[in-house]
C-alpha positions as CSV (number, residue, x, y, z in Angstrom):
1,X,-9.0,25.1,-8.3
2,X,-9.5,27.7,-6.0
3,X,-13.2,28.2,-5.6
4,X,-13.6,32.5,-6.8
5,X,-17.1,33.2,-4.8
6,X,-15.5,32.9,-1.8
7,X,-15.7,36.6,0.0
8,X,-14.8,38.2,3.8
9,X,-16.6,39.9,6.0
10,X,-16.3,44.1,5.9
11,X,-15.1,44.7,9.1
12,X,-11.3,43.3,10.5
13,X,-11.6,43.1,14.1
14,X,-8.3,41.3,15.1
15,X,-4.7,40.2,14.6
16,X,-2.1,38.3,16.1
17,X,1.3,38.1,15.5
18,X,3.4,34.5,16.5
19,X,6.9,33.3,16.6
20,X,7.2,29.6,16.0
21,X,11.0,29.8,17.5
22,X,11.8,26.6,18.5
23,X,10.7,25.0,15.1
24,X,11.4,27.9,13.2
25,X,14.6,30.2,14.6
26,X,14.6,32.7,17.0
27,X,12.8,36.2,15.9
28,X,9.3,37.4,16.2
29,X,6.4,36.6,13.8
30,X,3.4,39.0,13.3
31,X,-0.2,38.2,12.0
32,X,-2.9,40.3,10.9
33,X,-6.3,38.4,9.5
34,X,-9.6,39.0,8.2
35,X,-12.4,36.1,8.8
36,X,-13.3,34.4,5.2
37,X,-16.6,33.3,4.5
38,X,-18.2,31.4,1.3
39,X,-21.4,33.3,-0.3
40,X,-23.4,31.1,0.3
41,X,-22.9,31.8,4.1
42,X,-24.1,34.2,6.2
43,X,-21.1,37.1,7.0
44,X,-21.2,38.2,10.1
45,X,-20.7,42.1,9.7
46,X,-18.7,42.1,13.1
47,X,-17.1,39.1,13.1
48,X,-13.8,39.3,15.6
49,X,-11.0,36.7,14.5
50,X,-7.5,37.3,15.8
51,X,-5.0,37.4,12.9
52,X,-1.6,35.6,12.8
53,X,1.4,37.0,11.4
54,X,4.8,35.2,11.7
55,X,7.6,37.8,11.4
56,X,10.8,36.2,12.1
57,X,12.4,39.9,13.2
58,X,9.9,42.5,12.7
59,X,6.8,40.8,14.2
60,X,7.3,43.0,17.4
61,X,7.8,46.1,15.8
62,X,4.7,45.5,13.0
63,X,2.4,44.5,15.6
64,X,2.8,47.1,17.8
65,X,2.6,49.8,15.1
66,X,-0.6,47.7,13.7
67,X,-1.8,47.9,17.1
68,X,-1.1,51.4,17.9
69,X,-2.7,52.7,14.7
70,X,-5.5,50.3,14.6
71,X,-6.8,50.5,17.8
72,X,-9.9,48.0,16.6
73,X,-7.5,45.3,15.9
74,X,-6.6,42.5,18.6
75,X,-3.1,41.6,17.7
76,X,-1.4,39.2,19.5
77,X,2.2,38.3,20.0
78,X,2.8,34.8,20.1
79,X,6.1,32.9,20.6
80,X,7.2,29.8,22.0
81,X,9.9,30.7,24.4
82,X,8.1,31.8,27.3
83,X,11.3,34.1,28.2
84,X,10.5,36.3,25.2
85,X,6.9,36.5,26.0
86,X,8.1,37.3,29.5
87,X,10.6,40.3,28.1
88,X,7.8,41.4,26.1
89,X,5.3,41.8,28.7
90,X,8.2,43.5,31.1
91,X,9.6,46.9,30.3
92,X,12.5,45.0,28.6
93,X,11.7,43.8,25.2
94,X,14.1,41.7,23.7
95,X,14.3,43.1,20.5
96,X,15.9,46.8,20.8
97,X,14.4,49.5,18.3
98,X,14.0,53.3,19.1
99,X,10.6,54.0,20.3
100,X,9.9,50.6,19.7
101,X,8.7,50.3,23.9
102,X,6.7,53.9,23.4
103,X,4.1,51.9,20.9
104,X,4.2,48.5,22.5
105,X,3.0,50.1,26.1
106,X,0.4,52.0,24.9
107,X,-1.2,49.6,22.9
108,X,-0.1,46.7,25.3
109,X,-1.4,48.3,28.7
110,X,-4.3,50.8,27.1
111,X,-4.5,54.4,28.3
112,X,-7.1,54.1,31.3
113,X,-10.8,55.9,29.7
114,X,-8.4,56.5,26.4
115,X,-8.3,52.9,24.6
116,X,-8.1,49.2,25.7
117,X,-5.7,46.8,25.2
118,X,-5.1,45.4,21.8
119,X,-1.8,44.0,22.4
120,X,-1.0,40.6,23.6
121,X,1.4,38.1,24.1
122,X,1.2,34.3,23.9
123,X,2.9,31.2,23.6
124,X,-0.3,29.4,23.0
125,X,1.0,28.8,18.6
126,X,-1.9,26.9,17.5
127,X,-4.2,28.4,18.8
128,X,-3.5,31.6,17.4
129,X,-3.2,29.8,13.8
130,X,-6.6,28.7,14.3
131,X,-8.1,32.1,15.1
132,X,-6.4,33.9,12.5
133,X,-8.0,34.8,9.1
134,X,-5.2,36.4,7.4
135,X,-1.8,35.5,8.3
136,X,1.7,36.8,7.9
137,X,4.5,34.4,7.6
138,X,8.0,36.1,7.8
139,X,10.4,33.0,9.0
140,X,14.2,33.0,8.8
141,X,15.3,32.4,5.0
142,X,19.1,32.0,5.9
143,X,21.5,30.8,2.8
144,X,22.1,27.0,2.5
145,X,25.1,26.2,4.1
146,X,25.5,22.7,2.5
147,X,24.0,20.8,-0.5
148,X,22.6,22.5,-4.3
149,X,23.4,26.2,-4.1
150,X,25.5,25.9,-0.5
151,X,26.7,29.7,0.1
152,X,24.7,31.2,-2.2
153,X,20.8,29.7,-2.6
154,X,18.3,30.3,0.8
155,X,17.3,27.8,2.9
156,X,13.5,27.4,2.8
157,X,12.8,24.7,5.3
158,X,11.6,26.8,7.9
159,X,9.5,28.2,6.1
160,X,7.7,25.2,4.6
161,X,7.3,23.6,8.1
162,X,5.3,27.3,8.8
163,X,3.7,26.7,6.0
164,X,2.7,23.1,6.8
165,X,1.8,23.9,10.3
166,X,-0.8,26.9,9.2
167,X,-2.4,24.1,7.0
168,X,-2.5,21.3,9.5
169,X,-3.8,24.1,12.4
170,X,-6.6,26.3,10.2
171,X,-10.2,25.1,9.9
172,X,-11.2,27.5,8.1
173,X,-10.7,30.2,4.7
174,X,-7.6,32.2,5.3
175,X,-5.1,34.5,3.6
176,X,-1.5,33.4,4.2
177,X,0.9,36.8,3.6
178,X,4.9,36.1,2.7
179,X,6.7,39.1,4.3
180,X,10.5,36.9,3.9
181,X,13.0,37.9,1.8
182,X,12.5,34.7,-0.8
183,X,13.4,33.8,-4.5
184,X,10.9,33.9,-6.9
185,X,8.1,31.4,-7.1
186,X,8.1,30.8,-3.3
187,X,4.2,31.9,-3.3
188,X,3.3,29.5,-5.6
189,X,5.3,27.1,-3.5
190,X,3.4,27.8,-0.6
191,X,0.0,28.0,-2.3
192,X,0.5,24.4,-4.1
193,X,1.8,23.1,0.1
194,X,-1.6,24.6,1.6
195,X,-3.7,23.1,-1.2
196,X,-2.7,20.2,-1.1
197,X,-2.5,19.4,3.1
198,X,-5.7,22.0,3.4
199,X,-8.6,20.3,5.2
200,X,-12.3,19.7,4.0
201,X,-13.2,22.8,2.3
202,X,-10.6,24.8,3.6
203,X,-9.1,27.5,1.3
204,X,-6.0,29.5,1.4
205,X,-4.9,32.6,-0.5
206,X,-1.1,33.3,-0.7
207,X,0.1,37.1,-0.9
208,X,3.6,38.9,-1.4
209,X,4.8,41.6,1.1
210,X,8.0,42.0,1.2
211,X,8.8,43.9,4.2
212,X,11.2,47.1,3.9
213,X,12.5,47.8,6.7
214,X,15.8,49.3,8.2
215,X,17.2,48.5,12.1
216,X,17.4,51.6,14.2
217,X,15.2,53.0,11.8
218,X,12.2,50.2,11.9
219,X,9.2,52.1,13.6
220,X,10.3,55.3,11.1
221,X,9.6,52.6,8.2
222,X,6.3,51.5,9.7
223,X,5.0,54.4,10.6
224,X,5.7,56.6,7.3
225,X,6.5,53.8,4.6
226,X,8.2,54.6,1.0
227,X,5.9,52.2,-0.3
228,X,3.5,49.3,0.4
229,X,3.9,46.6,-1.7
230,X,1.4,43.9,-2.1
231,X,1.2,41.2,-5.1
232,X,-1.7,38.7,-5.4
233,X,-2.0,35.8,-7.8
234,X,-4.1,37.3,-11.1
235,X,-7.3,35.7,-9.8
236,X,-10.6,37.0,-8.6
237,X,-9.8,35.8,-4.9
238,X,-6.4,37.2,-4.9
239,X,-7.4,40.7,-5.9
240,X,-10.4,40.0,-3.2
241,X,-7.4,39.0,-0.6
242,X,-5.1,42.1,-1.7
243,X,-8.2,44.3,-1.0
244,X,-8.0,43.2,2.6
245,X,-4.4,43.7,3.4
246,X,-5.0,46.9,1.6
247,X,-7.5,47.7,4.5
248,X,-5.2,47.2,7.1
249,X,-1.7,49.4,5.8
250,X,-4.2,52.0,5.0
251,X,-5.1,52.6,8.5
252,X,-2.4,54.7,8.6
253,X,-0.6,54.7,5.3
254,X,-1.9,56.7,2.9
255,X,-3.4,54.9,0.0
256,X,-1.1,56.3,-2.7
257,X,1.4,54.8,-1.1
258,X,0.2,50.9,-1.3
259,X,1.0,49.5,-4.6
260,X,-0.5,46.7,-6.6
261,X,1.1,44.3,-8.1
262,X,2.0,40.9,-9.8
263,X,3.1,38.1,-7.0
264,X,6.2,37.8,-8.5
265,X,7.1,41.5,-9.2
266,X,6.4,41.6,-5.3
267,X,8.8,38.9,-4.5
268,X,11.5,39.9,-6.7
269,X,11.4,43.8,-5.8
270,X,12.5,42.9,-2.3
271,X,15.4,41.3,-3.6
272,X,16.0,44.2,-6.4
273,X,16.2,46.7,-3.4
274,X,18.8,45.5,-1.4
275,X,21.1,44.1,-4.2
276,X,20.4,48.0,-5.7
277,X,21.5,49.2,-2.0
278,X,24.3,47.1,-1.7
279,X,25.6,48.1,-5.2
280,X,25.5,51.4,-4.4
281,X,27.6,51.1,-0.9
282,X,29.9,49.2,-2.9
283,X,30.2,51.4,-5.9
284,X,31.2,54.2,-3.6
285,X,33.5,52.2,-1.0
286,X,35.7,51.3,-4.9
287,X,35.9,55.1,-5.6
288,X,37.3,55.0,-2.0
289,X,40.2,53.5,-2.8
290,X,40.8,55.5,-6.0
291,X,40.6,58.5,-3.8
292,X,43.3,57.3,-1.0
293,X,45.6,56.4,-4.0
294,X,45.3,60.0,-5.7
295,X,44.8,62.6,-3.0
296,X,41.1,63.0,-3.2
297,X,38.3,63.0,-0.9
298,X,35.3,60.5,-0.7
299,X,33.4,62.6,0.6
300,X,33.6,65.7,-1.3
301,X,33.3,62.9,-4.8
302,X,30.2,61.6,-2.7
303,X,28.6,64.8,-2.3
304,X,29.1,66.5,-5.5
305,X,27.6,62.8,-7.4
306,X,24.9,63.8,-5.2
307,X,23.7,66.7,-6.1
308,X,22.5,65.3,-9.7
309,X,19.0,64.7,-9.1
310,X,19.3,61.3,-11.0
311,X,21.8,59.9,-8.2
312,X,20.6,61.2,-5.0
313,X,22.8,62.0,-1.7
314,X,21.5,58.8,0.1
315,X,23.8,55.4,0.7
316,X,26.9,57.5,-0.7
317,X,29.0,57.4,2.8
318,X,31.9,55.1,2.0
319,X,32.5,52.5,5.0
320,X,34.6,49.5,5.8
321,X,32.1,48.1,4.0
322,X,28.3,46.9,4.8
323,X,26.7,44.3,6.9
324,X,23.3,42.8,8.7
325,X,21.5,39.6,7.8
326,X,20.2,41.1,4.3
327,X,22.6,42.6,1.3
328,X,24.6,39.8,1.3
329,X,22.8,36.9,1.5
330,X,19.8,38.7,-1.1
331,X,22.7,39.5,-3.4
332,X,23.8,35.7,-3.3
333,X,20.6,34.8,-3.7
334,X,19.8,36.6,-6.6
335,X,23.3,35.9,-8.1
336,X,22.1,31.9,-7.4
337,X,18.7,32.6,-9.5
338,X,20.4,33.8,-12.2
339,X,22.8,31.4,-12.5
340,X,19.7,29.0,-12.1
341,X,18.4,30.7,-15.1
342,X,22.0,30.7,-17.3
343,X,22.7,34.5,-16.9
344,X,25.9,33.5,-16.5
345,X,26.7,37.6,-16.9
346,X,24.5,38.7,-14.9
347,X,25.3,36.2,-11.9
348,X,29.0,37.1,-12.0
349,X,27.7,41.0,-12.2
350,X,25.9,40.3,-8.5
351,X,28.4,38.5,-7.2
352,X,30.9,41.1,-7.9
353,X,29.2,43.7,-5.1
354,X,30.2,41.1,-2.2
355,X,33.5,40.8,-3.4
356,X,34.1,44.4,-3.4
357,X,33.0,44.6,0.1
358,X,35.1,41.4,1.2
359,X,38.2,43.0,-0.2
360,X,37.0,46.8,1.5
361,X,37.3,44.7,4.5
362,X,40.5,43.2,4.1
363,X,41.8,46.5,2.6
364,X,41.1,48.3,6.2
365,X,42.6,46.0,7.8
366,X,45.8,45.9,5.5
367,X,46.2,49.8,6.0
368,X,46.3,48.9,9.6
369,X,48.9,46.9,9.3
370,X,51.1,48.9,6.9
371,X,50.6,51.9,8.9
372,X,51.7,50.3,12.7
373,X,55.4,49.4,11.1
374,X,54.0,45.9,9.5
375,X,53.5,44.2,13.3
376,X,50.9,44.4,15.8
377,X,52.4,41.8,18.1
378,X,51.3,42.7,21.5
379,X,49.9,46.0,20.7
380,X,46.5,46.9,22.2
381,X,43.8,47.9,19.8
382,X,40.9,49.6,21.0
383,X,37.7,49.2,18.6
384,X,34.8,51.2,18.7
385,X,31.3,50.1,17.8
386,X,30.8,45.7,17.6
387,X,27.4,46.3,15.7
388,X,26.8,46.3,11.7
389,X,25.2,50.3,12.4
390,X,24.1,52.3,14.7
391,X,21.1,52.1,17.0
392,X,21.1,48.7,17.2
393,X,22.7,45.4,18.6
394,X,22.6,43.3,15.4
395,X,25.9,42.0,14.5
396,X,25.1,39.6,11.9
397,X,27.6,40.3,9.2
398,X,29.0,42.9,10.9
399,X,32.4,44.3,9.1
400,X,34.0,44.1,12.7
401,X,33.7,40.3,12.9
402,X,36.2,40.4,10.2
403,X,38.4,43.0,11.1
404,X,38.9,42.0,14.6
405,X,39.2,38.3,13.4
406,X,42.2,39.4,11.3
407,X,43.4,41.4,14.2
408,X,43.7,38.4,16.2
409,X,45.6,36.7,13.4
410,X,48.2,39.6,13.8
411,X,48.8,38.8,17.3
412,X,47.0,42.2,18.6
413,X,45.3,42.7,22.0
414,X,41.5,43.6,21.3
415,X,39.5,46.1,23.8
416,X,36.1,46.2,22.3
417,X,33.4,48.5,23.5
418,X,30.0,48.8,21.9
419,X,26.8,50.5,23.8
420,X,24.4,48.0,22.7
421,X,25.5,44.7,22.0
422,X,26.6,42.5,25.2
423,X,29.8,40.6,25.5
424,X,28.7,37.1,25.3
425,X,27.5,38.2,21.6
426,X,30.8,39.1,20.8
427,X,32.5,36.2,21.9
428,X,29.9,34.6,19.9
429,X,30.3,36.2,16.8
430,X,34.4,35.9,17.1
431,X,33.7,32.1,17.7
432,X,35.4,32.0,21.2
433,X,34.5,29.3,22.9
434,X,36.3,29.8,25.5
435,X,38.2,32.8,27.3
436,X,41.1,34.6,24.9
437,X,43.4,36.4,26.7
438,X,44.0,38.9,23.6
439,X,40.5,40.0,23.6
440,X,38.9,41.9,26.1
441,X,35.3,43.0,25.7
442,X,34.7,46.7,27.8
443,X,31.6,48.4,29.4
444,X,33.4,52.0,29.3
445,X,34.7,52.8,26.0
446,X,37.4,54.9,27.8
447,X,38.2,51.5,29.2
448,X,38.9,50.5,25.7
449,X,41.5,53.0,24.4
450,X,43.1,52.7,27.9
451,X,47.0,52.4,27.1
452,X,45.7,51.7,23.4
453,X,48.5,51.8,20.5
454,X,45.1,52.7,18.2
455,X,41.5,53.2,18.1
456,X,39.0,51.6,15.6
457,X,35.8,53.0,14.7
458,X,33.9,50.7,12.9
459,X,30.3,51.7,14.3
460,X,28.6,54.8,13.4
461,X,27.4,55.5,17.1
462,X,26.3,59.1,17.6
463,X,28.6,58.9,20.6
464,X,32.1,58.9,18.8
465,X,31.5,61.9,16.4
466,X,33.4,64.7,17.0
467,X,31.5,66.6,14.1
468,X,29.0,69.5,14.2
469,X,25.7,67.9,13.9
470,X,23.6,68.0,10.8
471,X,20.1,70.4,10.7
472,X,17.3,67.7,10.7
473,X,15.2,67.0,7.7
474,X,11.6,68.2,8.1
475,X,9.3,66.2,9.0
476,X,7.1,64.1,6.6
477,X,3.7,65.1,6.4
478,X,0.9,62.5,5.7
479,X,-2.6,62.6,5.0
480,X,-4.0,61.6,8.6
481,X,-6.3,58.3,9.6
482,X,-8.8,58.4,11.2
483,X,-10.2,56.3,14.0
484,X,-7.3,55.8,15.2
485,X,-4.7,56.4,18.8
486,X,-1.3,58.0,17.9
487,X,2.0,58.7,19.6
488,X,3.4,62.3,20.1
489,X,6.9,63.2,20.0
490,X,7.0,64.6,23.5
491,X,6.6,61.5,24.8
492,X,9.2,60.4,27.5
493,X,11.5,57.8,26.1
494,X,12.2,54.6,27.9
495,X,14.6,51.8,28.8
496,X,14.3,50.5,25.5
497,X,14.4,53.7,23.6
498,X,17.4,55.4,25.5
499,X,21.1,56.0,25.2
500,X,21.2,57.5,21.1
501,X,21.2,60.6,20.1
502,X,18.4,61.0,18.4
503,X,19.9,63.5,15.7
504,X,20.4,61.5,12.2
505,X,24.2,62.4,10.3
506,X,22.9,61.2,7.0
507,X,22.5,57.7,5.8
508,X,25.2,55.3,6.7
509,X,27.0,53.3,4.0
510,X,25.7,49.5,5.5
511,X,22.3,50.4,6.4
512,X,19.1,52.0,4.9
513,X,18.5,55.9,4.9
514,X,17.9,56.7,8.2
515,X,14.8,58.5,8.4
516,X,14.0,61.6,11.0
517,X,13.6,60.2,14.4
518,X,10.3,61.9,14.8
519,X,6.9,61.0,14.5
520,X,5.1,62.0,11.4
521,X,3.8,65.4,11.4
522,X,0.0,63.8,10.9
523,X,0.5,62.2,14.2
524,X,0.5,65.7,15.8
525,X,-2.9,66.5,15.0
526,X,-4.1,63.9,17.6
527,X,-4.7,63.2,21.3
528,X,-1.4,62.8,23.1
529,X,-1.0,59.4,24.6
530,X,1.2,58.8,27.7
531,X,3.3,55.6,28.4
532,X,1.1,54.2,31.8
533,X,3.1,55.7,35.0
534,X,4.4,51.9,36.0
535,X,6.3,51.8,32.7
536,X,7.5,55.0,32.6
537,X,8.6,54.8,36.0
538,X,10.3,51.1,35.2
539,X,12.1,52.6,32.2
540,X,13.5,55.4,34.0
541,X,15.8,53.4,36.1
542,X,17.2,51.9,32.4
543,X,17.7,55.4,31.2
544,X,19.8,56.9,34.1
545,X,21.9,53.2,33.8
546,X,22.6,53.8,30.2
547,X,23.0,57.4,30.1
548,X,26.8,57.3,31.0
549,X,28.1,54.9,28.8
550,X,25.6,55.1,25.4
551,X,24.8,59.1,25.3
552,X,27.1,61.0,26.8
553,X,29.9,61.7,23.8
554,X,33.2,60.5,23.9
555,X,35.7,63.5,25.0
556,X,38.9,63.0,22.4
557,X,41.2,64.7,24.2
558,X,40.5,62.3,27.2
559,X,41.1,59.3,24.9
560,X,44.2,61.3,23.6
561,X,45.6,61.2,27.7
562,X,45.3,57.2,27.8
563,X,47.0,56.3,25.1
564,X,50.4,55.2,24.0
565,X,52.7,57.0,21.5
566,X,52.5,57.7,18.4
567,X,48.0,57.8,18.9
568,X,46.1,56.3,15.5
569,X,42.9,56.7,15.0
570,X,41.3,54.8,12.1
571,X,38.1,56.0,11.3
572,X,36.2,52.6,9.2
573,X,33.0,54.6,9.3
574,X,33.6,58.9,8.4
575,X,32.2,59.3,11.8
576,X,35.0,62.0,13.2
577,X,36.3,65.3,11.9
578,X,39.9,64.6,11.4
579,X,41.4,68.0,11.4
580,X,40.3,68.0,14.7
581,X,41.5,65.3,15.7
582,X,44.9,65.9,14.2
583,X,44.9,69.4,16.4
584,X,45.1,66.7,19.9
585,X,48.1,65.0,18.2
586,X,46.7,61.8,16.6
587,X,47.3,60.4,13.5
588,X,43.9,60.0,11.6
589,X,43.1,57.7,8.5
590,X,39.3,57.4,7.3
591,X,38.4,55.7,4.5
592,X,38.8,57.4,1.1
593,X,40.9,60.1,2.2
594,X,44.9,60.7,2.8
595,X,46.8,61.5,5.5
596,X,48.3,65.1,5.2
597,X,51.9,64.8,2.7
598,X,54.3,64.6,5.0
599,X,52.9,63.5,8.1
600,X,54.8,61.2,10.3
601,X,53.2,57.6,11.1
């Protein structure tokens, strides 16, 4: 029984954020605590404690943005591999997210008679386990690849050694906060694990909080969040434990905006969201085809569904289909519960959406096919973009792992150029083990389409658009904190945060809304902060590397001199303006929309 006096101190002083890698897998994890104390002792109304949160990707990001807002918190960064704490301490992180380096060097190196540092980085684990009072656990929930559920259920054993570590470490009353993507009734899991290996009057409360979160978009998400959700257990001391994490999130988000509710409701929303997302991106990437067959366009159907106000413009953009570590694994999983639970219906239902994108995938690459007289024996194929989106170098479940996989099959040659993501992570993801002849990975995307029969777009990059850019939305204003350091927009980007155009086209169809690349409008109501002139200067050098090959945009009618005769373009992503492409002589095919009657392929 958990023991419902127990109460915290008023004042959170500290957090820390740790990656348990090696035991664990290979992303970030974040902490943010608050010291517990019995009523029958004494609270110490300043009590510093460091906090441990373990996000498995978005410890980084969360902690900086925790410690940029919250400039009373400690939070520290703690990871096994001593090469990450290295890269984060550098002026290279090694996680890429725009702006991401702007918040991590303020709050990391302190502005000199501005703030001190309340940003650290560690690979000292258990220590920072024991100094936490509230810790969030965000471990890699990857789907079972053998045994009960194999393709479809999540693999949880990472997260119960975390779980069994925090017990076995902590000496003291803690609140233990889920931020993975997990089926229901993982909290209860967790809760019934720290019970029962807790030590001597030791007591753990278990919270929900699902993280939402979007890559190339994160620090957008962090700093001016669509929600906050938070679900405690029904109890005295979980209400009492909400309360706290409340404190923290409302730092900077405003209050309205952090919701209440039941542990399970929390747990289950995450899940809801992206299946929701992922239905949506597949629902439109179906009409595609029903648009290339008749003569329509996809994106004239996509914007005039969304104009009703009960649809919405946002995750219409029909793709080669969607991507990252999320939609489909989520969408398995929740097809797994279900079937778990005899839905048989509803299971089939889920299950549905990641069929529809397998066979957008293979569609693409049929049309391909078709279109190049049924053979792509020893023609080169230059594809553009490697990552699942833009703005970042994620490629897990990328749509171009497929495609260029059944390139290969057809006997093509492969150029591939993306800006962000490095050629041994390609090879990786193509599962070359060792060198292939018939794929060639570029650092020059004119390099690529060199001598190229075709060119494949199947990233979004700002770079490849030929379009007019898009007005920006305005900026979303907040109620402001107070008490606390922000960034300003002006400030100078960095090796991190360099090489995108900064100007959002809309939402792309396997990724989140993006949101405006700007800092809240609160956040210009405050002192300015500068980046320290060591990293600036450090980043610089990044930026005038990367300028050439990730910002500058690609000149068509440059590609249009290199390559061979007849010149296809295949656009897997609505990122060019065919007609003008079609003025420089190429042949043009974008998804849900047919070529011209008449024109010769």
């Amino acid at each position: 029984m958990i023991n419902e006096n127990v109460c915290w101190s008023t004042e959170l002083k500290a957090c820390s954020v740790a990656q348990l890698a090696q035991h664990y897998g290979s992303d970030e994890g974040f902490v943010a605590s608050k010291r517990l104390y019995k009523s029958e002792e004494k609270a110490p109304r300043n009590a510093v404690q460091d906090h441990k949160l373990k996000l498995m990707k978005w410890g980084g990001p969360t902690g900086a943005v925790i410690a940029n807002q919250a400039p009373h918190i400690e939070v520290t960064v703690v990871d096994v591999s001593r090469e990450r704490i290295e890269a984060w301490n550098s002026s290279k992180l090694p996680v890429y997210e725009p702006r991401l380096f702007d918040l991590v060097a303020v709050a990391r190196d302190g502005i000199p008679g501005h703030r001190e540092p309340n940003l650290f980085f560690s690979t000292d684990v258990d220590t920072a386990i024991r100094k936490a009072d509230l810790i969030f656990v965000s471990v890699n929930t990857p789907t079972k690849t053998s045994g009960l559920g194999a393709g479809k259920a999540s693999d949880l054993s990472w997260l119960e050694m975390a779980t069994r570590r925090i017990a076995r470490c902590t000496d003291h009353n803690t609140i233990v906060v889920q931020k993975s993507t997990v089926p229901c009734g993982t909290a209860e899991h967790m809760q019934a694990i720290l019970r029962a290996n807790a030590r001597p009057g030791v007591e753990f409360e278990v919270l929900s909080n699902p993280e939402f979160l979007a890559e190339g978009t994160a620090i957008t998400n962090l700093l001016s969040p669509d929600r906050v959700l938070i679900g405690c257990f029904d109890t005295v001391t979980g209400r009492i434990a909400a309360d706290k994490l409340v404190e923290v999130y409302a730092t900077w988000v405003p209050r309205e905006s952090i919701i209440a509710m039941s542990i399970s409701s929390a747990e289950l929303a995450k899940l809801a969201s992206n299946a929701l997302l992922a239905q949506r991106i597949s629902s439109i990437n179906a009409l595609s085809s029903i648009c290339e067959a008749i003569g329509a366009d996809i994106e004239e159907v996509s914007h005039g569904c969304g104009l009703d106000s009960r649809i919405g413009p946002k995750m219409l953009n029909a793709s080669v289909g969607f991507g990252g570590s999320c939609f489909k694994k989520d969408i398995m999983n929740l097809s797994y519960i279900s079937e778990s639970l005899s839905l048989t219906e509803v299971a089939t239902y889920w299950r549905s959406v990641v069929e529809v994108n397998e066979y957008q995938k293979d569609r693409f690459t049929r049309q391909i096919v078709d279109t190049m007289h049924s053979t792509l024996f020893g023609k080169k194929i230059a594809v553009l973009g490697f990552a699942y989106k833009k703005n970042t170098g994620d490629t897990r479940e990328s749509p171009a792992i497929s495609v260029v996989r059944n390139l290969l099959a057809e006997n093509a040659i492969v150029a591939i150029f993306d800006p962000k993501v490095p050629r041994q992570q390609i090879l990786a993801d193509l599962v070359l083990n060792k060198e292939n002849h018939n794929v060639r990975v570029c650092s020059d995307p004119y390099e690529a389409c060199d001598d190229a029969h075709a060119v494949l777009i199947l990233t979004e990059w700002n770079m490849f658009s030929n379009k007019t850019p898009r007005p920006k939305p305005p900026l979303r204003d907040t109620k402001p904190a107070i008490g606390r350091t922000t960034l300003q927009s002006s400030l100078p980007v960095n090796g991190t945060d360099s090489g995108y155009d900064s100007e959002q086209s809309g939402d792309t169809a396997n990724s989140a809304p993006d949101l405006p690349e700007a800092v809240p409008a609160n956040m210009m109501q405050e002192p300015q902060i500068r980046i320290p002139a060591k990293s600036a200067q450090s980043s610089s050098e990044t930026i005038q590397a990367s300028a050439k090959s990730s910002h500058e945009k690609l000149d068509w009618s440059h590609v249009a001199s290199l390559m061979q005769q007849p010149m296809h373009v295949f656009d897997g992503r609505n990122t060019v303006d065919i007609h003008k492409l079609r003025a420089l002589g190429f042949h043009v095919m974008s998804i849900g929309s047919s070529p011209p009657i008449g024109t010769a392929l």
